[in-house]
C-alpha positions in Angstrom: 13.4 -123.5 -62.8 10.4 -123.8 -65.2 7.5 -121.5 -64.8 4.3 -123.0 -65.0 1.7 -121.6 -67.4 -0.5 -120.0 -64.8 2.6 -117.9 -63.0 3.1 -116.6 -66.6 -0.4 -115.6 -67.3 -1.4 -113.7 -64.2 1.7 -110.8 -65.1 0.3 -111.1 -68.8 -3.0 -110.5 -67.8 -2.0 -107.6 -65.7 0.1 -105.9 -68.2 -3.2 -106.4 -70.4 -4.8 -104.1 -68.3 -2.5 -101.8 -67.5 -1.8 -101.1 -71.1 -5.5 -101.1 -72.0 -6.5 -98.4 -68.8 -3.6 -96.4 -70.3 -4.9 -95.9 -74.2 -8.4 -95.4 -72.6 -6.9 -92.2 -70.3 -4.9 -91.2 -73.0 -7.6 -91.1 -75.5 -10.1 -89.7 -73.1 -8.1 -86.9 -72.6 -7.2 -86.1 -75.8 -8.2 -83.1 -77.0 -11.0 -83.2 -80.0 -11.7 -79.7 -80.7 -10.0 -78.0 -83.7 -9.4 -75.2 -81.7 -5.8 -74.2 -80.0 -5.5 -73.3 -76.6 -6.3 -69.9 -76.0 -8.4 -69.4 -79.1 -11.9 -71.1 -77.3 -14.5 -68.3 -77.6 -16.3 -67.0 -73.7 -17.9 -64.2 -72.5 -16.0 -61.4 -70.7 -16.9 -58.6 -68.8 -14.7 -55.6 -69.4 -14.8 -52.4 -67.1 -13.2 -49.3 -68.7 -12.2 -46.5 -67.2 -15.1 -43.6 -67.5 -13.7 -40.3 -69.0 -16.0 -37.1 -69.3 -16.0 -37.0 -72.9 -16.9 -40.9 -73.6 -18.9 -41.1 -76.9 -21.2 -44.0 -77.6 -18.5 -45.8 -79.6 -15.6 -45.1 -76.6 -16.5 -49.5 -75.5 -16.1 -50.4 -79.7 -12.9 -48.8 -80.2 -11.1 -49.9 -77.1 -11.9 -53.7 -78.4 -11.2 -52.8 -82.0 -7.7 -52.3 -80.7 -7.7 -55.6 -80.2 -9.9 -56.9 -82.5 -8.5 -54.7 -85.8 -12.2 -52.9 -86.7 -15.0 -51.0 -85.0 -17.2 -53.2 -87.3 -15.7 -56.5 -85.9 -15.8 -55.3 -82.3 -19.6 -54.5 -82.9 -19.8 -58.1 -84.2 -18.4 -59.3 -80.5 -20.0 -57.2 -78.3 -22.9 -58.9 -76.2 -23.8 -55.9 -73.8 -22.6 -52.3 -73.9 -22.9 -49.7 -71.3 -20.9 -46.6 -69.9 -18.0 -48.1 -68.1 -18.5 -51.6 -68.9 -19.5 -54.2 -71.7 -19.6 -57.7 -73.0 -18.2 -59.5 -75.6 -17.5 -63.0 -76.8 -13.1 -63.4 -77.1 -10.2 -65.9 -77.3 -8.8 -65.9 -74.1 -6.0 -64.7 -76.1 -7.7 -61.5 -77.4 -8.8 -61.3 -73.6 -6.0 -61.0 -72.1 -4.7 -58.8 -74.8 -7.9 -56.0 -74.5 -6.8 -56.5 -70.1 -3.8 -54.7 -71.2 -5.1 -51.5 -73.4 -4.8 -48.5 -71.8 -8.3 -47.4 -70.5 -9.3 -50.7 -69.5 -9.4 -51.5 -66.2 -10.3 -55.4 -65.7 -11.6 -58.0 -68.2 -13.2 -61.1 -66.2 -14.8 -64.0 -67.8 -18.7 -64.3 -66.9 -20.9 -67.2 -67.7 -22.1 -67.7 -71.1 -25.6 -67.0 -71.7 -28.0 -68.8 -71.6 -29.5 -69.5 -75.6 -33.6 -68.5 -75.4 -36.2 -69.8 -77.9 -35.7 -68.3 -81.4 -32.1 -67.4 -81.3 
């Protein structure tokens, strides 16, 4: 039995499409960033345990465990306070500083907002 043109070009069309949705979801989902997973950079909020003798750099040198300096965790650091502080991390170095002895949670917060002249 011979086919006539049109029954072959309504499954070619189709395929057409089908192939052409498929590059478009695979491309859209591709991921453009250099960066790996785990090494995007957010803000987390770290609470630390509180200890009667805490000095003002108690906050840097829990994060420079994770972060190899005191200088370098200063660099991070977004807010500071007793018992708690900011910092822009990889998830990575997040999840790593959740596990130091002392700390007691790390949760990501919304980044901040940028204001006029910074």
């Amino acid at each position: 039995m011979a086919k006539t043109t049109m029954q072959l070009v309504a499954p070619l069309v189709i395929l057409t499409v089908l192939t052409i949705a498929t590059i478009t979801v695979t491309v859209a989902g591709a991921d453009t960033s250099a960066k790996r997973r785990g090494q995007e950079i957010h803000l987390f909020e770290v609470t630390v345990r509180m200890l009667d003798d805490m000095d003002d750099d108690y906050n840097y040198q829990l994060l420079a465990t994770v972060l190899g300096s005191v200088d370098a965790a200063r660099s991070a650091t977004f807010e500071t306070e007793p018992g708690t502080f900011s910092a822009f991390l990889t998830n990575n170095q997040a999840r790593k500083l959740s596990k130091v002895p002392g700390v007691l949670g790390v949760r990501e917060r919304d980044d901040p907002v940028p204001t006029e002249g910074h």
